[in-house]
C-alpha positions as CSV (number, residue, x, y, z in Angstrom):
1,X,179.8,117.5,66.2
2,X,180.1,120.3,68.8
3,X,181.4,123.7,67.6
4,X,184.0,125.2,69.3
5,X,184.3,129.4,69.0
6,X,188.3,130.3,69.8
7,X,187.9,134.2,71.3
8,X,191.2,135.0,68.7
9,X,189.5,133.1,65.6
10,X,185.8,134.4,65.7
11,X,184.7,138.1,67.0
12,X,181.7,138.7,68.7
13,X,179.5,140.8,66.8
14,X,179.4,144.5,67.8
15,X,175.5,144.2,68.2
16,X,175.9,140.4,70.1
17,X,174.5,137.6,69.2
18,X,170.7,137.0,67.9
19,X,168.4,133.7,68.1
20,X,169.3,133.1,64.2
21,X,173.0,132.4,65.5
22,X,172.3,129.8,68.1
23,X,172.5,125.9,66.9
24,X,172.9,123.2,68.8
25,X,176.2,121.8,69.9
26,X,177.6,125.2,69.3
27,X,180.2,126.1,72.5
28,X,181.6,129.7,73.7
29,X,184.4,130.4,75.5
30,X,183.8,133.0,77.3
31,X,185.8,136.2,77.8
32,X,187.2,138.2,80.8
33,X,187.7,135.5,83.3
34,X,187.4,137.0,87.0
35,X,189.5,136.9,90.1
36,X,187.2,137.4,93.1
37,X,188.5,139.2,96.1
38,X,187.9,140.3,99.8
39,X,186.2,143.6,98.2
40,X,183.7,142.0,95.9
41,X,182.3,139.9,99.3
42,X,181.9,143.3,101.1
43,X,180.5,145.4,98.4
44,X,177.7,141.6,97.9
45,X,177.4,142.6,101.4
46,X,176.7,146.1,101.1
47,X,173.8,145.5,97.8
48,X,171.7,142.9,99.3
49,X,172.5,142.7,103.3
50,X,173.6,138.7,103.1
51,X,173.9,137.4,106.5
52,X,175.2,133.7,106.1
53,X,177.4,133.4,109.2
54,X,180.2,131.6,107.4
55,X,180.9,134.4,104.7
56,X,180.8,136.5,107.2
57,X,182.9,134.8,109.8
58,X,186.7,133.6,109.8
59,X,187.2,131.9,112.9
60,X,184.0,130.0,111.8
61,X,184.8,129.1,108.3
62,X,188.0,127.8,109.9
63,X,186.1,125.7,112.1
64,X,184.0,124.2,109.6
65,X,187.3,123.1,107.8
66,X,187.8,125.9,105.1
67,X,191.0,127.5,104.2
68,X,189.4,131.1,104.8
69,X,185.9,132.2,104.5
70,X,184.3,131.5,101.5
71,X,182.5,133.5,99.2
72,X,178.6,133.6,99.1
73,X,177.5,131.3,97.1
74,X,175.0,133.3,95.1
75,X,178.0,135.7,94.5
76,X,179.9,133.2,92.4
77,X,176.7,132.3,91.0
78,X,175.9,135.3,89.7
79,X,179.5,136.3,88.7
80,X,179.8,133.4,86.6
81,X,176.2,133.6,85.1
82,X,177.3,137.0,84.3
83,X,180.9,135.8,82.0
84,X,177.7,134.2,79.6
85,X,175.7,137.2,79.0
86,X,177.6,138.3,76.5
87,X,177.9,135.4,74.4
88,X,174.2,134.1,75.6
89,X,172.0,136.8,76.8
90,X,172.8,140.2,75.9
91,X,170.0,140.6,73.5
92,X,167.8,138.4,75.8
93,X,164.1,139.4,76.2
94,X,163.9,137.8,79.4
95,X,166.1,135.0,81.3
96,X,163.3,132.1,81.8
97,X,164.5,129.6,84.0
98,X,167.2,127.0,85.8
99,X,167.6,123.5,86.0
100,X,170.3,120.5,87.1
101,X,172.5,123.2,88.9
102,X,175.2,122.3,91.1
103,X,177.8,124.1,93.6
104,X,180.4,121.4,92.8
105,X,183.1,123.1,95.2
106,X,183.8,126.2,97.7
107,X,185.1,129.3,95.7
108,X,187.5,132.3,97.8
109,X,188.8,135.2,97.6
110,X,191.6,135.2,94.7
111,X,190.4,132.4,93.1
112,X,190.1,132.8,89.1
113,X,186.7,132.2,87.8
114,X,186.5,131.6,83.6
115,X,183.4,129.9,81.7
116,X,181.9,128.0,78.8
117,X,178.6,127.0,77.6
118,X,177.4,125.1,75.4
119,X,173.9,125.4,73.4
120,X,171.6,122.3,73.9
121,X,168.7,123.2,72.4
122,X,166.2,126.3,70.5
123,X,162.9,126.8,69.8
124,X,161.4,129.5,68.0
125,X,158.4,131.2,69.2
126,X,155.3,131.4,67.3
127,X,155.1,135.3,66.7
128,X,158.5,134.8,64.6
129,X,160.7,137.8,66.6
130,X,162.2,135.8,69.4
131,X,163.6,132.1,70.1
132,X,164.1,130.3,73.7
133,X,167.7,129.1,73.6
134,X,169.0,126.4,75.9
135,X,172.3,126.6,77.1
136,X,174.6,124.2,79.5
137,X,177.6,126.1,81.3
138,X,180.3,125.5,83.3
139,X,182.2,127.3,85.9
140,X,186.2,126.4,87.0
141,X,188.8,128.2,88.8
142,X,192.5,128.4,88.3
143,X,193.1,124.8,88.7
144,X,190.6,123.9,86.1
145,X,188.5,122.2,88.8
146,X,184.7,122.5,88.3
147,X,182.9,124.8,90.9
148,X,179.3,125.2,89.3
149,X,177.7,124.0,87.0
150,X,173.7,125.0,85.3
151,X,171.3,124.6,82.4
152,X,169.1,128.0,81.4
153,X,166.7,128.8,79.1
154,X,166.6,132.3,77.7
155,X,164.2,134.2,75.4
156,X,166.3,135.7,72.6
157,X,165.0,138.4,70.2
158,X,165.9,137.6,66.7
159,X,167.8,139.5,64.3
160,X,164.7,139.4,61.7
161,X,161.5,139.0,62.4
162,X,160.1,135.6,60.6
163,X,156.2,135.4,60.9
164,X,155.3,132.2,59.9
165,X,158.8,130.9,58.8
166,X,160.9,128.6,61.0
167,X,164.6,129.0,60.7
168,X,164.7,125.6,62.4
169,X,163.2,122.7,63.9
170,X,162.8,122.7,67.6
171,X,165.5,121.1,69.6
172,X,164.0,121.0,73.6
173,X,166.5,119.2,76.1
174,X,165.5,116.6,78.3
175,X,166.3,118.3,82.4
176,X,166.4,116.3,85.3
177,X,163.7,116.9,87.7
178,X,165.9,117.4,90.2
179,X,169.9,117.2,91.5
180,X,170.2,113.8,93.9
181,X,171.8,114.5,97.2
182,X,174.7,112.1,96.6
183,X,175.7,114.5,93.6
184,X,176.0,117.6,95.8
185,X,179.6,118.9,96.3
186,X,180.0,118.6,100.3
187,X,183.4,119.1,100.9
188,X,185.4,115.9,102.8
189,X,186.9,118.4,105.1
190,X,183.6,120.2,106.4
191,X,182.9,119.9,110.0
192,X,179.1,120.7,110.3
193,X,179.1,120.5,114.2
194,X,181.2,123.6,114.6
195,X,178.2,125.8,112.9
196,X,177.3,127.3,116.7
197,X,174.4,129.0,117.8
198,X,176.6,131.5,118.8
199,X,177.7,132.2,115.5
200,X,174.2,132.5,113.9
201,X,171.7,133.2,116.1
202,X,169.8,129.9,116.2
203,X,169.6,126.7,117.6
204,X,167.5,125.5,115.0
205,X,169.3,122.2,112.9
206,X,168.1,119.9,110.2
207,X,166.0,117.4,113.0
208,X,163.7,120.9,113.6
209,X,162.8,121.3,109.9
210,X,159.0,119.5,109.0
211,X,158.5,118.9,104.9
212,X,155.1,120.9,104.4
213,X,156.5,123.6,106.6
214,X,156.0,127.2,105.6
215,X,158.3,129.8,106.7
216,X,156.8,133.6,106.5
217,X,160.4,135.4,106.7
218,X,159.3,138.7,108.3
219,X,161.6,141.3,106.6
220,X,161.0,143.4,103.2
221,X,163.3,144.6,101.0
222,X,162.8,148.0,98.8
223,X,165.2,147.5,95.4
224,X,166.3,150.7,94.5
225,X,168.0,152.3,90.8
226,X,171.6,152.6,92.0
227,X,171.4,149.2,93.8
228,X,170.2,146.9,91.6
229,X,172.1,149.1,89.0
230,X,175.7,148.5,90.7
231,X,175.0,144.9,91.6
232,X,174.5,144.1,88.0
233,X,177.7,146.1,87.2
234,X,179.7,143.8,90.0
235,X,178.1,140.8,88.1
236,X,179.3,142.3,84.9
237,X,176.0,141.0,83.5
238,X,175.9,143.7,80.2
239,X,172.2,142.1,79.1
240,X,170.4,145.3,77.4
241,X,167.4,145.0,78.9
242,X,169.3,145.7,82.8
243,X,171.4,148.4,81.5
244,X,170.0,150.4,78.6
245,X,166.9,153.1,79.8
246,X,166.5,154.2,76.2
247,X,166.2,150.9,74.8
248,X,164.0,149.8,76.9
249,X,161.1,152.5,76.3
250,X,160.1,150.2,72.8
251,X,159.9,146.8,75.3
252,X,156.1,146.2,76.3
253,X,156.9,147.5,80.3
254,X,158.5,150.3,79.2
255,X,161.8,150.2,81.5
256,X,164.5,148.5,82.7
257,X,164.2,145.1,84.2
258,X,165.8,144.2,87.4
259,X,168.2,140.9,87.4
260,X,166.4,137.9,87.9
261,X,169.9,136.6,89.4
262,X,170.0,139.5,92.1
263,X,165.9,138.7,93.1
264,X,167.5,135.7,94.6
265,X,170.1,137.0,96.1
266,X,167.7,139.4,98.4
267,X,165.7,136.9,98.5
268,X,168.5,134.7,100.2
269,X,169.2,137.1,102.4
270,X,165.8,138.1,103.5
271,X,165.2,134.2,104.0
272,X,168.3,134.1,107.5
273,X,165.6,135.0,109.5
274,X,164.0,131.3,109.8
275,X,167.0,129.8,108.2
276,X,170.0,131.1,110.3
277,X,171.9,127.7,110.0
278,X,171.6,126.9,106.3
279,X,175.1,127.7,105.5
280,X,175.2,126.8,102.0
281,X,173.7,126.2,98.6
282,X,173.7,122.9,97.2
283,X,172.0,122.7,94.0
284,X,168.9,124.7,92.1
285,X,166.4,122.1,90.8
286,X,164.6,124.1,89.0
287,X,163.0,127.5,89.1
288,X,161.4,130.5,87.3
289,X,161.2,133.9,87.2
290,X,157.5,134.3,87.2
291,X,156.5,138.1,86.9
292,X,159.3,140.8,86.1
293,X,160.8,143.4,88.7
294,X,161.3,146.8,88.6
295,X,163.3,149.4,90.6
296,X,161.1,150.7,93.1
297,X,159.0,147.0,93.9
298,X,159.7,145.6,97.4
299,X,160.3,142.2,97.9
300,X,159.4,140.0,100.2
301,X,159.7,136.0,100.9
302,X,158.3,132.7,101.7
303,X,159.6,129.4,102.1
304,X,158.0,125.8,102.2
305,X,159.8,122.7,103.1
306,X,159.3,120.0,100.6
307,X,161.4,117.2,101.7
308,X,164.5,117.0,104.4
309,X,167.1,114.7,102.9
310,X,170.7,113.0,103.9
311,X,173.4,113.0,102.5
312,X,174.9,109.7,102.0
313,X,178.1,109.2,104.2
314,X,177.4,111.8,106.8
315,X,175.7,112.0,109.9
316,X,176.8,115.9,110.6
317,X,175.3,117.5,107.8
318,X,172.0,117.2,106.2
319,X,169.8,119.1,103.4
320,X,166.8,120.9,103.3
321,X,164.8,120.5,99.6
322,X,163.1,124.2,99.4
323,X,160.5,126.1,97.6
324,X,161.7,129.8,97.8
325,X,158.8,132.0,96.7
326,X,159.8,135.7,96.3
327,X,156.7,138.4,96.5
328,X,156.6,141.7,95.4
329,X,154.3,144.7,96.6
330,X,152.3,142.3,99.3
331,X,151.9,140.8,102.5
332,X,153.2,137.6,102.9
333,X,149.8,136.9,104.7
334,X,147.6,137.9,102.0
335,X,149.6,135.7,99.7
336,X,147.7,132.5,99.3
337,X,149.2,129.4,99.7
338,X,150.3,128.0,95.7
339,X,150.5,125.1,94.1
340,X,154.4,124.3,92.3
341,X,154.3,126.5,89.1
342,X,151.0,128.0,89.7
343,X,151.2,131.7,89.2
344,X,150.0,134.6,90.7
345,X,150.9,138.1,90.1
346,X,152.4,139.0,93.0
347,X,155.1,136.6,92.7
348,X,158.5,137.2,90.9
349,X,160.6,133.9,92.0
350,X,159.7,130.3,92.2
351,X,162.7,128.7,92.8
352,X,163.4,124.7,93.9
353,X,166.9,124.1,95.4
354,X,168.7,122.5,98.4
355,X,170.8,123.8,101.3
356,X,173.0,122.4,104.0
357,X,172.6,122.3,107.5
358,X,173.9,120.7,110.5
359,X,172.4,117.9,112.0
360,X,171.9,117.5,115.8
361,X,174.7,115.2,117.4
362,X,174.5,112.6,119.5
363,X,175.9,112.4,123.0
């Protein structure tokens, strides 16, 4: 039996939730739901330099079909993660990793964004001050249609520290390995041939893509305070350990933490050069964040192609299956070539996910 939490019949308490309070089946409302506008698009602009044609472009995003241009889709990702911190993360240690997400459907400017998630599993760690919690949430707009949807994983501090005493027996979900192609949210209307080279730069299409293929992207990236500061702010992510200097003088690095959520958005936007015509997300299969990053690290990143995939039903649109491996404080050069989850301590992202891109037409 799942339990439902009505915002008007339980209050959030004033020091947010702790790993004692997560059981499974246990759902959240979430408060504050968001309309997006025009403004949040430029000021996404503005923190991490996205280049993605269509967000960018009205003529083109009418071209390809949609009603206006719309919004990046690591914005909405991020703005929705962000409604769960609250409920999910705010005393969070660190946010450990994503599985089975999928951009169900295009989200614009003025469209209402509200969430739920619901806990699918816990496990307390071993030193007896902090739990991983595993948490299922939804994303719809105003019509109630589904937009996104993702699994995470969180380490939780708990509210007592319990050496050697288990509050409760380890629940750990079963995840998909990965999201299959004819489950990605490709709009009927979308007209893939109408992504130009004119438009982005590029003439390169899904045909020109080889799995095994690295991509060295050749920008860097320096995160600064106020950015990642204000970023987090337009996110409305209120975790502790982004936010609060003080507090975070008594965790083990000292200082503030930069979003893991906003790593991938430079990293996106690092990644057009080499990837000018991937216009869109399709899913995240999995990925972590491997090493923390701080305000004043510069990211770079790499990109392998593991597989190149159709869609079923289309010939104008195919996807890319990528490894996205963000680097901090390194040349891309120096960084050796690594195995899926094998860590190194240069690298803050390892993230599995799909993208679309046209494929070449036929005469």
């Amino acid at each position: 039996m799942t339990q439902t939490i009505p915002l008007k019949a339980v209050q959030r308490p004033a020091g947010g939730y702790f790993f004692e309070d997560y059981a499974v089946g246990r759902r959240f409302h979430h408060a504050t739901p968001r309309t997006l506008t025009d403004a949040d698009a430029s000021l996404y602009i503005g923190l991490t330099g996205a280049r993605q044609a269509v967000h960018c472009c009205e003529p083109l995003a009418h071209a390809l079909g949609h009603r206006a241009r719309p919004l990046d889709d690591f914005l909405v990702f991020n703005v929705a993660f962000g409604k769960t911190v609250p409920d999910v993360s705010y005393n969070a240690i660190a946010n450990l990793g994503y599985a089975d997400v999928r951009f169900a459907a295009p989200v614009y400017a003025g469209d209402t964004i509200t969430c739920e998630s619901e806990v699918i599993g816990t496990k307390q760690n071993s030193d007896g001050k902090s739990g991983v919690v595993y948490v299922r949430s939804r994303a719809f707009n105003q019509d109630r249609s589904e937009v996104l949807a993702w699994t995470r994983w969180v380490m939780v501090a708990m509210r007592k520290a319990r050496s050697g005493e288990r509050t409760s027996a380890a629940v750990i979900p079963a995840l998909p390995s990965h999201v299959e192609p004819s489950a990605f949210g490709v709009p009927a209307f979308l007209k893939g041939a109408a992504l130009e080279a004119r438009y982005t730069g590029s003439e390169r299409l899904w045909e020109d893509y080889t799995p095994g293929e690295t991509i060295h992207h050749p920008g860097g990236m320096t995160i600064e305070e106020a950015d990642h500061m204000t970023a987090t702010r337009l996110y409305q992510n209120t975790a502790r350990i982004h936010f609060d200097a003080f507090l975070a003088l008594g965790n083990p690095f000292g200082k503030r933490l930069v979003y893991g959520g906003h790593v991938i958005s430079l990293c996106r936007a690092l990644s057009y050069d080499g990837l000018e015509n991937a216009f869109a997300v399709a899913a995240i299969h999995g990925g972590s964040h491997s090493n923390p990053t701080f305000a004043g690290d510069t990211l770079y990143c790499r990109h392998v192609v593991t597989a190149r995939e159709k869609i079923p039903g289309r010939d104008d649109v195919g996807t890319l299956r990528l490894r996205m491996i963000g680097a901090k404080n390194v040349e891309l050069a120096k960084l050796p070539d690594l195995a899926p989850g094998e860590k190194n301590e240069a690298v803050v992202l390892d993230l599995d996910y799909s993208v679309l891109i046209p494929r070449r037409q036929k005469p």
